[in-house]
C-alpha positions as CSV (number, residue, x, y, z in Angstrom):
1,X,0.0,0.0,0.0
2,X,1.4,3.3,-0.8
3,X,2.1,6.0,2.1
4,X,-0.2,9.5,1.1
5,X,2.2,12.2,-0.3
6,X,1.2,14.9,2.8
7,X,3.3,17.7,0.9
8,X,1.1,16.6,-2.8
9,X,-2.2,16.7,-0.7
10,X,-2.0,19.9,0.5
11,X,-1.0,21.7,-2.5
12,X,-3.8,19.9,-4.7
13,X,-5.8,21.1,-1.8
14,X,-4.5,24.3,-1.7
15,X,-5.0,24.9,-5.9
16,X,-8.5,23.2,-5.4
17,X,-9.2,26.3,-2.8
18,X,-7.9,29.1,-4.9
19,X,-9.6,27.6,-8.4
20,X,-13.0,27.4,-6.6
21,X,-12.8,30.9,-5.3
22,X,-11.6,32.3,-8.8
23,X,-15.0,30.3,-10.0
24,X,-17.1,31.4,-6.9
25,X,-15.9,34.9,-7.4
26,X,-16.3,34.7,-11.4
27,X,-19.7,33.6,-10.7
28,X,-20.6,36.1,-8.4
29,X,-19.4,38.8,-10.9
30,X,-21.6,37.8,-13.8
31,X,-24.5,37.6,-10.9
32,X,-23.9,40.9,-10.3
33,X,-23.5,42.9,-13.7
34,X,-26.5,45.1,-14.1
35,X,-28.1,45.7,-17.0
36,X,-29.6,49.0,-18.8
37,X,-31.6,49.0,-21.6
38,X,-32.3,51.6,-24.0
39,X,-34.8,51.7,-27.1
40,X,-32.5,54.0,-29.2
41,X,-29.3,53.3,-31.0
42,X,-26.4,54.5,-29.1
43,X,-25.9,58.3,-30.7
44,X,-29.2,59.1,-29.5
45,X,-29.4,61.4,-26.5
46,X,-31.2,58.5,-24.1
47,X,-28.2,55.8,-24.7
48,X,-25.6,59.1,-24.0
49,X,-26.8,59.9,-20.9
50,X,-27.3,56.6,-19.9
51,X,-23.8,55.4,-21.2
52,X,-22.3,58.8,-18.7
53,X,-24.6,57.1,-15.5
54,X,-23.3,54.0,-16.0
55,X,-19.3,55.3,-16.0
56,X,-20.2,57.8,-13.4
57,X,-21.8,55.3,-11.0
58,X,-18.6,53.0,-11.4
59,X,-16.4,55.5,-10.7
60,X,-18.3,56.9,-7.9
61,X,-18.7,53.4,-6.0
62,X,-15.3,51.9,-7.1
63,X,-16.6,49.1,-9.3
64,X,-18.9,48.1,-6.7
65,X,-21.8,48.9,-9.4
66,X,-21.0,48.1,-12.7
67,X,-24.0,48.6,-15.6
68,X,-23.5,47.9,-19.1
69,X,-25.7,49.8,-21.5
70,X,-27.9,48.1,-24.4
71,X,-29.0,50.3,-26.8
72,X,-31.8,50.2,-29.5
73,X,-33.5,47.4,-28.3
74,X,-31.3,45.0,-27.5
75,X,-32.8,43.7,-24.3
76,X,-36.5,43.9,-25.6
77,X,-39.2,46.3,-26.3
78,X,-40.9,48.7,-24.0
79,X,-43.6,46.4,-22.6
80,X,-40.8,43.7,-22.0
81,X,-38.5,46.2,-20.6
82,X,-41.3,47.2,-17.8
83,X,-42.1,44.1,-17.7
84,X,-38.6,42.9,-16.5
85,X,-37.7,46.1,-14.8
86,X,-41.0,45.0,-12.4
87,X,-39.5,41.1,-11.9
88,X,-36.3,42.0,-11.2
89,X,-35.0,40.4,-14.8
90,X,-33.0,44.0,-15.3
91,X,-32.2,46.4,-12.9
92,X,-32.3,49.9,-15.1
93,X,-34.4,51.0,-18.0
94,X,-34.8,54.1,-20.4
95,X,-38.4,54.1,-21.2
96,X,-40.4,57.0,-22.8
97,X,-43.1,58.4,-20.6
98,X,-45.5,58.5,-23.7
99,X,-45.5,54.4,-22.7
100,X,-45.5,54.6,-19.0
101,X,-48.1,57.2,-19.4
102,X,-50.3,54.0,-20.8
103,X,-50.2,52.9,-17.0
104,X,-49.4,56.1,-15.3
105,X,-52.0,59.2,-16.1
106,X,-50.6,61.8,-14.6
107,X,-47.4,61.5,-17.5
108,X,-49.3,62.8,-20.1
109,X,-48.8,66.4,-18.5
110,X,-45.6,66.2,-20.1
111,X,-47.0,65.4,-23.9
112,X,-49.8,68.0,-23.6
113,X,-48.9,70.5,-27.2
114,X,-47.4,73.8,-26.9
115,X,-46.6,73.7,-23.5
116,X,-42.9,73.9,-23.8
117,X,-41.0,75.8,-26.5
118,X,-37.8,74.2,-26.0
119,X,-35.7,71.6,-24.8
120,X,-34.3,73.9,-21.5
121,X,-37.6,75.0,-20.5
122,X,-38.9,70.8,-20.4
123,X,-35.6,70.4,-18.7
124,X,-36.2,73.4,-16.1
125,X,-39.6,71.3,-15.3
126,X,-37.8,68.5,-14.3
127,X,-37.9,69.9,-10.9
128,X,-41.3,70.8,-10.1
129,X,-43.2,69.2,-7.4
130,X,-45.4,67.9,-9.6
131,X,-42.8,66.6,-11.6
132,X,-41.2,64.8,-8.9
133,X,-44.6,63.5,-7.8
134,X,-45.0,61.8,-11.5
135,X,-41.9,59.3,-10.7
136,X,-43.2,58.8,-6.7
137,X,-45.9,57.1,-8.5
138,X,-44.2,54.6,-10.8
139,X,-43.9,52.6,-7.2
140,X,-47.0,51.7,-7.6
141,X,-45.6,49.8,-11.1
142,X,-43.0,48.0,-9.4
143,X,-40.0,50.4,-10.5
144,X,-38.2,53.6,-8.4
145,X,-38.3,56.6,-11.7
146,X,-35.1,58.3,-10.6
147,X,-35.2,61.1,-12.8
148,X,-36.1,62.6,-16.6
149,X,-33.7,62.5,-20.0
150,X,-34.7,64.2,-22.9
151,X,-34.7,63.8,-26.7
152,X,-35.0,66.9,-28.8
153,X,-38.9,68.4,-29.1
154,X,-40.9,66.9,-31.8
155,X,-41.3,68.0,-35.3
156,X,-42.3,66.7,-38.5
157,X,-40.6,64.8,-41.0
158,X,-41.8,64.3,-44.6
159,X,-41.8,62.7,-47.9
160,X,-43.6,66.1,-49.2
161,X,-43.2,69.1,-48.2
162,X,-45.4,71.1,-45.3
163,X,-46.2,74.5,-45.2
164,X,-49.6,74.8,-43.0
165,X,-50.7,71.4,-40.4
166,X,-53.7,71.8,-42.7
167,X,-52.0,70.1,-45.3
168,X,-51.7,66.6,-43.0
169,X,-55.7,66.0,-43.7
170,X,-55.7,62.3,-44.9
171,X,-51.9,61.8,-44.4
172,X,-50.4,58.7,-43.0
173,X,-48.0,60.1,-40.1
174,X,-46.0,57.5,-37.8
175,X,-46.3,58.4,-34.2
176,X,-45.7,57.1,-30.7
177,X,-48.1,54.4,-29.9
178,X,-50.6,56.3,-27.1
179,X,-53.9,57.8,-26.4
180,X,-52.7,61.3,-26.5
181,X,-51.0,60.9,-29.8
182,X,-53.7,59.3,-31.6
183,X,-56.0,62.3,-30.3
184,X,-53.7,64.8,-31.1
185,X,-52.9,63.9,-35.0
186,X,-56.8,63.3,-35.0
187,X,-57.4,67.2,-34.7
188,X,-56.0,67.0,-37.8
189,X,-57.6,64.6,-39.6
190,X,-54.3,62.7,-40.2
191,X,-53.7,59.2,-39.8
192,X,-51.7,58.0,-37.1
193,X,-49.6,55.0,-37.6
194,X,-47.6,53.2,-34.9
195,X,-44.9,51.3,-36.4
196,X,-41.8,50.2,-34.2
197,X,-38.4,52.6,-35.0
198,X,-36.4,50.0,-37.2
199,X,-39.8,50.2,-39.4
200,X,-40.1,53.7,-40.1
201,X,-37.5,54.4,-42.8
202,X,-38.6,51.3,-44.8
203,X,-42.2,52.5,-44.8
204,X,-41.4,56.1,-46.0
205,X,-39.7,53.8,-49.1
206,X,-42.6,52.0,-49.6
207,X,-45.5,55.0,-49.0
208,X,-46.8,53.0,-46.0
209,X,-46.0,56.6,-44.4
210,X,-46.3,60.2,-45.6
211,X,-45.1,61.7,-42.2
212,X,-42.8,61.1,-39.5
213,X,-43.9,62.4,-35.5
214,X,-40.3,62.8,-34.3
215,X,-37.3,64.5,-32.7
216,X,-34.5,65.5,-34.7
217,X,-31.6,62.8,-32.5
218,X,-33.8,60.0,-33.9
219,X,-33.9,61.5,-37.7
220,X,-30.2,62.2,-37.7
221,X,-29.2,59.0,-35.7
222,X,-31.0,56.7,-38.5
223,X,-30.8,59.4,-41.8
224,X,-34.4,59.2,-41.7
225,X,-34.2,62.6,-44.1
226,X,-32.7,60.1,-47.0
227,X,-36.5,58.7,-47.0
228,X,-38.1,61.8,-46.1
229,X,-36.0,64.8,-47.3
230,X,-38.5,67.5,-45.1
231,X,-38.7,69.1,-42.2
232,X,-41.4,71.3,-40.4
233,X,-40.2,72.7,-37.1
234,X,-43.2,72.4,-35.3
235,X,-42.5,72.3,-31.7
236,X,-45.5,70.5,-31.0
237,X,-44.9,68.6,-28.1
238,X,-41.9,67.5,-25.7
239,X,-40.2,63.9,-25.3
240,X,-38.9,62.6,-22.4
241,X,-38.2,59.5,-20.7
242,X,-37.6,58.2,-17.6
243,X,-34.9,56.4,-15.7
244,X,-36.4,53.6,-13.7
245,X,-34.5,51.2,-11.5
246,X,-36.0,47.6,-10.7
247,X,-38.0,48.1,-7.2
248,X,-37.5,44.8,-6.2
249,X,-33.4,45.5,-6.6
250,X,-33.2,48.6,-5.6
251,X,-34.7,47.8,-2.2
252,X,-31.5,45.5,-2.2
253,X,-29.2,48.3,-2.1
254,X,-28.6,50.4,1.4
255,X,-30.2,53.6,1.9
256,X,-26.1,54.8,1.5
257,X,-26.0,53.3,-2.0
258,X,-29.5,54.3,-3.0
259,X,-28.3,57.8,-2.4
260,X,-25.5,57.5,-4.3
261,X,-26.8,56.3,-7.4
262,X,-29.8,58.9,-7.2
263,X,-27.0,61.6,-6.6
264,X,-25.0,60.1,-9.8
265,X,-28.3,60.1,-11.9
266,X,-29.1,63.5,-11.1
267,X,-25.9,64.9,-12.4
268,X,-26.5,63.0,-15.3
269,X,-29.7,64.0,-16.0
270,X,-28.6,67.8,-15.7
271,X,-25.3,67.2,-18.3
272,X,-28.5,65.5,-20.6
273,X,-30.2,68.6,-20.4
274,X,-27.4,70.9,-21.2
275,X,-26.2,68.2,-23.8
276,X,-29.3,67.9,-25.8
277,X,-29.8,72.2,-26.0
278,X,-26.7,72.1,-28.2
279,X,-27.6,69.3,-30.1
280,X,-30.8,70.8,-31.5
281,X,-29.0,73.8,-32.1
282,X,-26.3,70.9,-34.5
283,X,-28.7,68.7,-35.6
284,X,-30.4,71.5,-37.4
285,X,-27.2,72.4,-38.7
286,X,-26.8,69.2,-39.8
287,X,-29.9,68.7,-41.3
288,X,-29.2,71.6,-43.5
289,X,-25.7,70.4,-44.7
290,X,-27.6,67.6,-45.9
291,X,-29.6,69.4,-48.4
292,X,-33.1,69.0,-45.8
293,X,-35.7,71.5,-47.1
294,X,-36.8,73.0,-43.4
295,X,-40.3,75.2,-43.1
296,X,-41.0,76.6,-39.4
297,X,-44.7,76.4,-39.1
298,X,-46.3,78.7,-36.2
299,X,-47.8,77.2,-33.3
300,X,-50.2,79.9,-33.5
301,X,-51.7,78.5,-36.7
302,X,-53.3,75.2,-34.9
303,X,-53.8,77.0,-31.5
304,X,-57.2,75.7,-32.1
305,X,-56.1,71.7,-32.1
306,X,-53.6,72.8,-28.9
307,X,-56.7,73.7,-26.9
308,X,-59.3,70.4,-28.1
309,X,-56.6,68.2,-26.3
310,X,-56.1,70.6,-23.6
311,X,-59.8,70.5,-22.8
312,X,-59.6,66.6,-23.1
313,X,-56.3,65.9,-20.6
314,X,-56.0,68.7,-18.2
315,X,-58.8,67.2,-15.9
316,X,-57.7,63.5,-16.2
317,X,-55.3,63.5,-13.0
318,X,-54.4,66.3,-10.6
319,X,-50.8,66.3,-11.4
320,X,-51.6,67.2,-14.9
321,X,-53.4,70.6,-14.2
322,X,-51.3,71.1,-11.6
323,X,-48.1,70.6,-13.7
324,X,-49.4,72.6,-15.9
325,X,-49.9,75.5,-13.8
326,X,-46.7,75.3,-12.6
327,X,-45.3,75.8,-16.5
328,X,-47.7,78.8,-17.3
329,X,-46.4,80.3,-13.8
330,X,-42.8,80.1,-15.2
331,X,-43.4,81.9,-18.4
């Protein structure tokens, strides 16, 4: 019988030890990558202010919390991005707040037409009360809303050219999937369309679409113009969405780290702000370069349709008439 090697033991014990705390320790470090999604590519303003959290929130906690950022989709749609946000599947989303206003009312305050003229007066509304009290109740939805980002306002994009909104009558106009859309093209007499983003250019090719509802990041990010080679600053409406973190992981987290990453997100949102005022100001520029015939149309002109879905929204939840007495008060 042979007599045990004590010296062999111990050092296949001792590599057995370190190997299975390399894998332990691997293992925990996939566990504990978080995950962002976005449903822009990653030159759009949402996916650039959420790439700046995620590197900010690294720095800030040492590595502790690491996110990596999928863009345009990757992870899923909206409804499957909530949907996972609420089970815990993903711990940070970009979601527009045209969709979460589908389960949240009081978000259409932010979609009402003509309340804000620009991107920095939307932004300076990010810190109303009312505001504030929009995101207190996505907890009801399963998610913590940390704060707003903000695409460039909306304007119209076309295969023909546009002059007067009288001349949409009867046209086929992709917009965001929602109540207050559909009511607002409706004043109209337009068409609304929803058709998912990687669909639009495709249809303007085809003439399943005359018009494009849309901010100027998304037109230049996908050369929309190259379909549609026409632009009507309009104005009509704002855009935001909305950080939200999985409730069921963020009330993992301390009350030390939850501060910390609220802190991160708000200087993130403030640089977004800032960020996307200059980018209207290059993506017009842009635009131009490009040969884009451009028409400002005067809000004005349909003050008429601004008012019918005024009249229709105002009264639906407090927040929304309250918010929007807090905007008139500012101007």
């Amino acid at each position: 019988m042979k007599t045990l090697n004590l010296n062999k033991l111990c050092s296949f014990c001792s590599a057995t030890v370190v190997a299975l705390t390399i894998s332990v320790t691997s293992m925990q470090s996939v566990a504990e990558t978080l995950r962002l999604s976005t449903p822009v590519p990653p030159s759009h303003i949402f996916s650039k202010v959420s790439t700046k959290f995620a590197e900010d929130l690294s720095i800030r906690t040492n590595g502790d919390l690491n996110i990596k950022v999928f863009p345009f989709g990757k992870l899923g749609s909206d409804p499957e991005n909530t949907l996972m946000i609420q089970t815990g599947a993903i711990q940070f989303a970009i979601i527009p707040a045209a969709f979460m206003a589908n389960r949240e009312e009081s978000l259409n305050a932010w979609l009402l037409p003509g309340l804000f003229d620009d991107v920095a007066a939307a932004g300076a509304a990010t810190q109303f009360s009312t505001a504030k009290g929009m995101l207190a109740e996505l907890d009801k939805q399963g998610m913590v809303g940390l704060g707003y980002v903000f695409a460039g306002m909306r304007h119209l994009l076309s295969v023909d050219p546009i002059s007067d909104m009288k001349e949409i009558k009867d046209k086929k106009i992709r917009t965001f999937p929602g109540p207050i859309f559909n009511d607002w093209w409706l004043t109209f007499g337009a068409a609304p369309t929803a058709l998912p983003t990687p669909e639009i250019a495709p249809a303007l090719t085809t003439n399943l679409l005359d018009i494009v509802d849309v901010d100027l990041d998304l037109v230049t990010a996908l050369k929309l113009y190259q379909q549609a080679p026409n632009l009507a600053i309009t104005n009509h409406m704002a855009f935001p969405a909305i950080m939200v973190v999985s409730k069921k992981w963020w009330e993992s987290k301390t009350a030390e780290q939850q501060a910390v990453i609220r802190d991160v997100f708000a200087e993130a949102e403030a640089w977004g702000i800032k960020a996307q005022v200059m980018a209207e100001e290059n993506n017009l520029q842009m635009l131009k370069d490009a040969g884009v015939a451009i028409t400002n149309i005067d809000k004005n002109s349909y003050a008429d349709n601004t008012a019918e879905v005024l009249n229709k929204y105002l009264n639906k939840a407090p927040l929304i008439s309250e918010f929007y007495g807090q905007v008139k008060a500012q101007k």
